[in-house]
C-alpha positions as CSV (number, residue, x, y, z in Angstrom):
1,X,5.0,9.0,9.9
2,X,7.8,10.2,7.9
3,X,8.0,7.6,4.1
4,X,11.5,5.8,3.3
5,X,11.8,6.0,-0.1
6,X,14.6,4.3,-2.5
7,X,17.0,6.2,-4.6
8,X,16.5,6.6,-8.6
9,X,17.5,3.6,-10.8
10,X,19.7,5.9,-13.7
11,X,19.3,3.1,-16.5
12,X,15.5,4.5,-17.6
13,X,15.8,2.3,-20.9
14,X,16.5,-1.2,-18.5
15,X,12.9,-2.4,-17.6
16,X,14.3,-6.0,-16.0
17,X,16.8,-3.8,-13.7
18,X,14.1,-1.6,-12.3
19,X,12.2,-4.8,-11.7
20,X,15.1,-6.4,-9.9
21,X,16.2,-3.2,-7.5
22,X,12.5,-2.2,-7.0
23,X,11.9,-5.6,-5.8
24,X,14.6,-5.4,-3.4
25,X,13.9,-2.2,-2.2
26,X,10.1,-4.0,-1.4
27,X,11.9,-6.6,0.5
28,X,14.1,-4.4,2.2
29,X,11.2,-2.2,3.7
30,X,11.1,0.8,1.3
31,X,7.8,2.6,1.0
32,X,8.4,3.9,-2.6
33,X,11.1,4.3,-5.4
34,X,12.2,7.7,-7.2
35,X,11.9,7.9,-10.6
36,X,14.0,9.9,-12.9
37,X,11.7,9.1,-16.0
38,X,8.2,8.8,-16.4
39,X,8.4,5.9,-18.4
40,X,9.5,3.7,-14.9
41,X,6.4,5.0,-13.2
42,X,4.4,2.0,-14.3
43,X,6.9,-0.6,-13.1
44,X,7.5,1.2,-10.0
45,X,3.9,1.5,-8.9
46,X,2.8,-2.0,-10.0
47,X,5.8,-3.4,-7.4
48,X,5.1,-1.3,-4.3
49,X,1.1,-1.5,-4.9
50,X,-0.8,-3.5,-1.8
51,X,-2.0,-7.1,-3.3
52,X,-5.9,-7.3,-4.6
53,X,-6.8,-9.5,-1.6
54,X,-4.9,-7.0,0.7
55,X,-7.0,-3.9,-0.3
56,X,-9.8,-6.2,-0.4
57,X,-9.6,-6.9,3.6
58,X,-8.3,-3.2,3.9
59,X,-11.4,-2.1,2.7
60,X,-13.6,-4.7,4.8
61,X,-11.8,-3.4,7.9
62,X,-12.7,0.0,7.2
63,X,-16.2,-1.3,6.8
64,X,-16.6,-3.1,9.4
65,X,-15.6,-0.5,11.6
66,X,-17.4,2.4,10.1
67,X,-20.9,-0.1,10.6
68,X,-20.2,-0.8,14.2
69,X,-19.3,3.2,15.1
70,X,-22.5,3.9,13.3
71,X,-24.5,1.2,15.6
72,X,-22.6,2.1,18.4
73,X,-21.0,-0.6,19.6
74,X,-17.5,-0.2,20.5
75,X,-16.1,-3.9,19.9
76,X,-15.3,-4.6,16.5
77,X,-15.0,-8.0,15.0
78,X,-14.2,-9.4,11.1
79,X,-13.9,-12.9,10.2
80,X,-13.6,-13.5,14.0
81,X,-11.0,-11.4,14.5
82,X,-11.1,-8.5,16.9
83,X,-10.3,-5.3,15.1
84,X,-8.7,-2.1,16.9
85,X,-7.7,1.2,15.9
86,X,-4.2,-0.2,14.8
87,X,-6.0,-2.6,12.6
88,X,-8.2,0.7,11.0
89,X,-4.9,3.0,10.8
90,X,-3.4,0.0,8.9
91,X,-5.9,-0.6,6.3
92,X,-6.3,3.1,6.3
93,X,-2.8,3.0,4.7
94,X,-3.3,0.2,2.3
95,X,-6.2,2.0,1.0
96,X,-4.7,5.3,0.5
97,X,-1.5,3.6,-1.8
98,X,-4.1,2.4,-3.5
99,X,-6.0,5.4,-4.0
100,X,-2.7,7.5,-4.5
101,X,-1.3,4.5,-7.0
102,X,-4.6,4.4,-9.3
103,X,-3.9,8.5,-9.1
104,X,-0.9,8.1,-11.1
């Protein structure tokens, strides 16, 4: 699907406003932030990276799933849960910010 990203902040040299407007942006649903100087690509990509323990289940999804295709079984389960491909295409996408984040 098509990203919603949030406009520029134009202040480059205020650090606690990025912070504050990138964190609303989060809340608000935004899947990135422009940036008009390299120096707010840190900031930027630290605030709209997945949490640790979220790329940590992301990746045990992924796992999980890849082991039971490769066994052949069609139900899929991970801590009990039951995991579909929603639940893949999902942690697909937390993986790949990460990956494109640690590209940076």
């Amino acid at each position: 699907g098509l990203r919603c990203m949030d406009g520029p902040y134009a202040n480059f040299r205020d650090e606690s406003g990025l912070v504050e407007v990138t964190k609303i942006a989060r809340a608000l649903g935004f899947d990135g932030k422009q940036c008009i100087h390299p120096a707010q690509l840190a900031t930027v990509n630290d605030l709209f990276a997945p949490a640790p323990a979220a790329v940590e289940r992301a990746q045990a999804v992924v796992d999980a799933y890849e082991a039971a295709m490769a066994a052949g079984r069609g139900a899929i389960s991970l801590d009990g849960k039951m995991i579909d491909a929603a639940n893949l295409r999902m942690a697909q996408a937390v993986l790949t910010r990460q990956r494109l984040i640690d590209a940076a």
